[in-house]
C-alpha distance (Angstrom), angle and dihedral (degrees) to the residues before:
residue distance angle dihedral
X1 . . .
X2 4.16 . .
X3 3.79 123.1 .
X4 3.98 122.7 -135.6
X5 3.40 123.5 -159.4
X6 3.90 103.4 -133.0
X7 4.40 127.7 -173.5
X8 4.12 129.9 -150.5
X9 3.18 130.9 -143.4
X10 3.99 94.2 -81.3
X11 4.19 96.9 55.0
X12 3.76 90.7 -100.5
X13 4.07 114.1 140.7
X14 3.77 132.3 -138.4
X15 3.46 141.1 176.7
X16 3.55 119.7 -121.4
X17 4.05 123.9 -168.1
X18 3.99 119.5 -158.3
X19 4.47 105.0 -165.0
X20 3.78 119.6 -176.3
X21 4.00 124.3 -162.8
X22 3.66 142.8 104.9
X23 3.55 104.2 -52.9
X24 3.47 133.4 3.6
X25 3.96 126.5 -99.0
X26 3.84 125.1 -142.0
X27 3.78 109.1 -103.0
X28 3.80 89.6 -122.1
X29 3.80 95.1 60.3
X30 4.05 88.1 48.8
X31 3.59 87.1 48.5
X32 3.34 100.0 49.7
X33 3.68 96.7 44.6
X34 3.75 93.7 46.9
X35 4.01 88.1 44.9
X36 4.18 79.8 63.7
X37 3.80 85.8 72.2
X38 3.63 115.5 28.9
X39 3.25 141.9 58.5
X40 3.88 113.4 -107.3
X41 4.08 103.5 -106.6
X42 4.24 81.4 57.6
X43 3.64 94.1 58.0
X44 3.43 114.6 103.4
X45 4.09 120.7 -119.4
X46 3.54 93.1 -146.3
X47 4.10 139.5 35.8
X48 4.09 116.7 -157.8
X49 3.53 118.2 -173.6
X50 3.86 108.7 -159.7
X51 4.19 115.9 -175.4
X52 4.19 86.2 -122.9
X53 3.45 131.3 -11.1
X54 4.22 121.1 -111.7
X55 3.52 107.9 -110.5
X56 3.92 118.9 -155.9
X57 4.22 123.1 -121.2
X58 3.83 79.3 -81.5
X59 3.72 109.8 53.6
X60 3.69 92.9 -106.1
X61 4.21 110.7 123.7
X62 3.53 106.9 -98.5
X63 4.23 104.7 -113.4
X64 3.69 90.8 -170.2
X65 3.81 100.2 59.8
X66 3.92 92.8 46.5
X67 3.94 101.8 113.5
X68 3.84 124.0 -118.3
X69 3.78 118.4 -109.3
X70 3.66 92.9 -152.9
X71 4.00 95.1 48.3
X72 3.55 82.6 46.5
X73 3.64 103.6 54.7
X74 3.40 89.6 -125.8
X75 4.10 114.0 162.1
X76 3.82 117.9 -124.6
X77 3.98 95.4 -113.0
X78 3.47 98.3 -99.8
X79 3.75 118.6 141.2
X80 3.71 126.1 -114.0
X81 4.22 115.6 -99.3
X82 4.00 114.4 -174.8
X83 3.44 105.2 -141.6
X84 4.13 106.4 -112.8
X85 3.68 110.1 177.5
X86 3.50 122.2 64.4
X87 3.59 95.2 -112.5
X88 3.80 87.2 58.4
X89 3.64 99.4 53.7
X90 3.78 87.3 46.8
X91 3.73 93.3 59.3
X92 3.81 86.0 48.4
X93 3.29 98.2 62.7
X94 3.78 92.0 43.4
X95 3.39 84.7 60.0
């Protein structure tokens, strides 16, 4: 796994992690099991599994071909809640 800190459009940082291995894992379980051993600010928003990483002419993984999670429209790995009070689903459909 490596983390890269990433910026949008409005200066604001995040931290992206890219995984390889057999299968991929929901982005809540990584969270959660990386949220055992960091503090929160060094947990990464977003989890990208990728098949193999690109590696540059000298074996190093190539930083610059690692998608964007943003560009992507990738979600931030948190899980689904259905709003159940009625509070909830009014904030829904605020939002």
């Amino acid at each position: 796994m490596i983390v890269v800190k990433r910026e949008d459009g409005s200066s604001d940082q995040y931290l992206v992690a890219y995984y390889t291995g057999v299968k991929e894992i929901s982005s809540g379980e990584l969270r959660a099991r990386v949220s055992r051993s960091l503090p929160g600010f060094m947990v990464p928003s977003y989890y990208v599994w990728q098949r193999s990483f690109a590696l540059t002419p000298n074996g190093k993984i190539d930083r610059q071909s690692l998608p964007d999670p943003v560009l992507e429209g990738l979600t931030t790995g948190g899980e689904y809640v259905a709003a159940v009070t009625p509070t909830e689903k009014q904030l829904v459909e605020i939002w």
